[in-house]
C-alpha positions in Angstrom: 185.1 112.5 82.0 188.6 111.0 81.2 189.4 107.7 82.4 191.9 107.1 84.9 194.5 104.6 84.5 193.3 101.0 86.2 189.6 102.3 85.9 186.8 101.0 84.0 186.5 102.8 80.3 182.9 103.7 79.2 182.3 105.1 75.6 180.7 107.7 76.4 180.1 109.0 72.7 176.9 108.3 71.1 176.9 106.4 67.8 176.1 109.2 65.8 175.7 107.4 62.3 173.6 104.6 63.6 171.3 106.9 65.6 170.9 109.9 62.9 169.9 106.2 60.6 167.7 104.2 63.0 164.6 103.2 62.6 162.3 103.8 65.2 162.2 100.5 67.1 165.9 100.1 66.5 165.9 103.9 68.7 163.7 102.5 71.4 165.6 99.1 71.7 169.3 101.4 71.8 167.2 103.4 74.6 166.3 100.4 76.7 169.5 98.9 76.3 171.2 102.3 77.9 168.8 102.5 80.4 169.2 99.1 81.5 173.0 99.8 81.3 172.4 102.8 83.4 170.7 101.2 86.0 172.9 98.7 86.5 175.6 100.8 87.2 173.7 102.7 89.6 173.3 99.4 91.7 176.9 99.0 91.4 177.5 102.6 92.2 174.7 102.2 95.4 176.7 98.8 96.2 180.0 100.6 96.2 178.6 103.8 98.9 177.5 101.3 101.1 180.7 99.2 101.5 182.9 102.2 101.5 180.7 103.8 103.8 181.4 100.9 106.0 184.7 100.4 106.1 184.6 104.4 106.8 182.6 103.9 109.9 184.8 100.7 111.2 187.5 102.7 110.4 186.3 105.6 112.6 185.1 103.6 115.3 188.7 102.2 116.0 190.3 105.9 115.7 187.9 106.7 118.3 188.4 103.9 120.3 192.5 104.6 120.2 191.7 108.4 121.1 189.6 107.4 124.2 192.1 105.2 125.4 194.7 107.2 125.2 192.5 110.0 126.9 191.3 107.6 129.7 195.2 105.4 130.4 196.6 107.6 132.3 193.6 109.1 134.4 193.1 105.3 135.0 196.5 104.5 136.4 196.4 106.9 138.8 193.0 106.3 140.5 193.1 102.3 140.1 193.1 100.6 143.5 195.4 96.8 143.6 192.1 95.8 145.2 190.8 97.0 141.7 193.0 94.7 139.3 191.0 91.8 140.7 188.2 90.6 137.9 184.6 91.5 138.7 185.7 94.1 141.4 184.6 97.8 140.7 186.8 100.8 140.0 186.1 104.3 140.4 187.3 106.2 137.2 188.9 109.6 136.1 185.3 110.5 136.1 184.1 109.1 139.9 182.0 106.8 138.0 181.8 102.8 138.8 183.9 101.4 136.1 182.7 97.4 135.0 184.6 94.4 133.1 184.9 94.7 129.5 181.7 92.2 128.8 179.6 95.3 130.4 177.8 97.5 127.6 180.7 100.1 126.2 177.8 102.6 125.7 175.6 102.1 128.6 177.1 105.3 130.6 176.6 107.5 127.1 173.0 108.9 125.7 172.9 108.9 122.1 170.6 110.2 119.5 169.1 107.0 117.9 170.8 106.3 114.8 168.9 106.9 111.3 169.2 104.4 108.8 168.1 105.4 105.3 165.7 103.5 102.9 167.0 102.1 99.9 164.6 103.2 96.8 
C-alpha cells in the first residue's frame, strides 16, 4: 500500500535482520508490540466509520429534507387557505391530510421499519 501524500506512513516492512536473529522472548515481545499496534489502529479505524458514518447520515437527512420541500412547496401554495397562515390552525395538504405546526412529530404520518443499531465487539 503506498502512502498518499498528507497521510499517515506505516513501515510496513518487517525487520528482517532482527527477526531472522531474535531470541525467542525478543520474538514474542516484537509480536505483542504489533498486536497491540494493530489494535489500536483498529479502534482508530472503528472510531473513524462511525463519525464518517455520521456526518453521511446528517448529510443525507438534510438532502432529503431539501428534496421533500421542494416536492411539497408548490402543492402547498396552491391548496393553502389565508385562514391557514394563522399559527395552530390546520391545513389540508397536497395529500388531503391535516397538516400541523412544525413542533408536531416530522415522522408521525410515516411507518418506518425500526432502525437496527449494531453492537460494537
Amino acid at each position: 500500500m503506498l502512502p498518499r501524500e498528507g497521510s499517515l506512513k506505516y513501515k510496513t516492512e518487517p525487520p528482517w535482520e532482527f527477526l531472522l536473529s531474535a531470541s525467542r522472548n525478543s520474538l514474542q515481545s516484537y509480536e505483542l508490540s504489533r498486536l497491540s499496534h494493530a489494535a489500536n489502529l483498529r479502534k482508530e479505524i472503528a472510531q473513524l466509520l462511525d463519525s464518517w458514518l455520521e456526518e453521511n447520515t446528517a448529510a443525507m437527512l438534510a438532502r432529503w429534507l431539501m428534496e421533500e420541500r421542494e416536492h411539497s412547496t408548490p402543492a402547498r401554495e396552491s391548496s393553502e387557505r389565508p385562514a391557514a397562515k394563522d399559527e395552530g390552525v390546520a391545513a389540508l395538504d397536497a395529500r388531503g391530510k391535516t397538516t400541523h405546526a412544525a413542533s408536531d412529530n416530522f415522522f408521525a404520518d410515516r411507518p418506518g421499519a425500526r432502525p437496527e443499531f449494531r453492537s460494537r465487539s
